[in-house]
BAFILO-692476 format. One record per residue (C-alpha): residue number from 1; residue in three letters; chain; x, y, z. Coordinates in steps of 0.05 Angstrom, whole numbers. Example, Ala and Ser with C-alpha at 12.3 -4.5 7.8 and 13.67 -1.06 7.14 Angstrom:
BEGIN
PT   k   r c     px     py     pz
PT   1 ALA A    246    -90    156
PT   2 SER A    273    -21    143
end
This chain:
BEGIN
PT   k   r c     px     py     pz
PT   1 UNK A  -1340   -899    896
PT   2 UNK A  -1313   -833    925
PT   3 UNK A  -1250   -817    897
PT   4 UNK A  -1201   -774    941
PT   5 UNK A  -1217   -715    888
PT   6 UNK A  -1285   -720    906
PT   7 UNK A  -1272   -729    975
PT   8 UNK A  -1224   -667    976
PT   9 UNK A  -1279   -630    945
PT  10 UNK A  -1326   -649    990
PT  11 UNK A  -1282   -630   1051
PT  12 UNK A  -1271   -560   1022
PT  13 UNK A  -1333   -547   1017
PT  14 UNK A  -1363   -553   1097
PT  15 UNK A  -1292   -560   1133
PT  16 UNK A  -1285   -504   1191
PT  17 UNK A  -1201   -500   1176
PT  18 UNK A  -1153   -526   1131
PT  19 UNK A  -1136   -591   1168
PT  20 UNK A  -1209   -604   1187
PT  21 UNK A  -1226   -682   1171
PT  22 UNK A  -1265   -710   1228
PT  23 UNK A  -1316   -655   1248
PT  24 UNK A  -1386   -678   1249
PT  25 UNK A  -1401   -624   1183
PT  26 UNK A  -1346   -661   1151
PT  27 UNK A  -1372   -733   1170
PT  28 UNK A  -1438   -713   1139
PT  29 UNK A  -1421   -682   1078
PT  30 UNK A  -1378   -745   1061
PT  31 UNK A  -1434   -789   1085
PT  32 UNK A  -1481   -760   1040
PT  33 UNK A  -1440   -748    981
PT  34 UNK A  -1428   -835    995
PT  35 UNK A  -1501   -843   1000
PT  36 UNK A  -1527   -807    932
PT  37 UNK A  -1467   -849    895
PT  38 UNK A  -1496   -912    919
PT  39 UNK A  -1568   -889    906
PT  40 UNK A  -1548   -884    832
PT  41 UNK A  -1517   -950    841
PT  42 UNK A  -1573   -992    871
PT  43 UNK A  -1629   -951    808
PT  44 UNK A  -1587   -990    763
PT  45 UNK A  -1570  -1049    803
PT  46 UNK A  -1639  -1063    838
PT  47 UNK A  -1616  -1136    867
PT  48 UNK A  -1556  -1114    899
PT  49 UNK A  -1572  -1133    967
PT  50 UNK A  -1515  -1124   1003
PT  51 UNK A  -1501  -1050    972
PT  52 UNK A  -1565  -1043    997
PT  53 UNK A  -1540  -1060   1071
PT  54 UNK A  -1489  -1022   1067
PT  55 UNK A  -1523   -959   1041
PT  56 UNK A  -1579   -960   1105
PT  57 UNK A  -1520   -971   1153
PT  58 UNK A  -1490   -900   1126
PT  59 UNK A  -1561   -869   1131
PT  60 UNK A  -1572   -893   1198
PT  61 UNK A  -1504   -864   1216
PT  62 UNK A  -1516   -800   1185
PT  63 UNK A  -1572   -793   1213
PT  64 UNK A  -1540   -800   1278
PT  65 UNK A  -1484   -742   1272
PT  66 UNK A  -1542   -705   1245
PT  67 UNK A  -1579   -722   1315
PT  68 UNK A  -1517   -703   1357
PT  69 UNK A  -1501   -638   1320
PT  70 UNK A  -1567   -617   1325
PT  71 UNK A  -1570   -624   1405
PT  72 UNK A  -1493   -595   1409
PT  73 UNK A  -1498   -540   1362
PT  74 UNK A  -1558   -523   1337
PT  75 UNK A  -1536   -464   1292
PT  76 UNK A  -1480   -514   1265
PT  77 UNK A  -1534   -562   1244
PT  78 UNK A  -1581   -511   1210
PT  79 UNK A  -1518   -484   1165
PT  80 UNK A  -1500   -562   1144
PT  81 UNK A  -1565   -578   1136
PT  82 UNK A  -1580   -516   1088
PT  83 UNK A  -1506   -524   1053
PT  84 UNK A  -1524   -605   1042
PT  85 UNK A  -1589   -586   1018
PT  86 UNK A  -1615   -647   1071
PT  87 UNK A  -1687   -638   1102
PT  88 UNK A  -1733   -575   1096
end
């Protein structure tokens, strides 16, 4: 579970300003932070279905700010991708 700590953390680390919650950078980096918790989750818990559910619902949505950032700002995308440590 993502604790606000983690989540402030998180923030601090790809927000554009101080108040900066709901940018797509911010959406991913909280996204992915979510998905690697449940990863560890499901390597311990290998029948939790309906983790499981919910964790390919958060990759499919990541993977669609990833799509729209990438078409709206491409240089915004390559720095995310690069800070996330995501693809390439």
């Amino acid at each position: 579970m993502l604790t606000k700590k983690k989540k402030e953390k998180v923030i601090k680390e790809v927000s554009m300003h101080g108040t900066d919650t709901g940018s797509p950078e911010v959406q991913i980096a909280i996204l992915s932070k979510r998905i690697d918790d449940l990863t560890s989750h499901l390597k311990k818990n290998a029948k939790d279905k309906h983790s499981r559910r919910g964790l390919l619902q958060m990759v499919a949505d990541r993977r669609a700010h990833l799509k729209y950032l990438e078409k709206s700002a491409p240089k915004r995308y390559s720095t995310v991708i690069k800070k996330l440590g995501l693809k390439k």
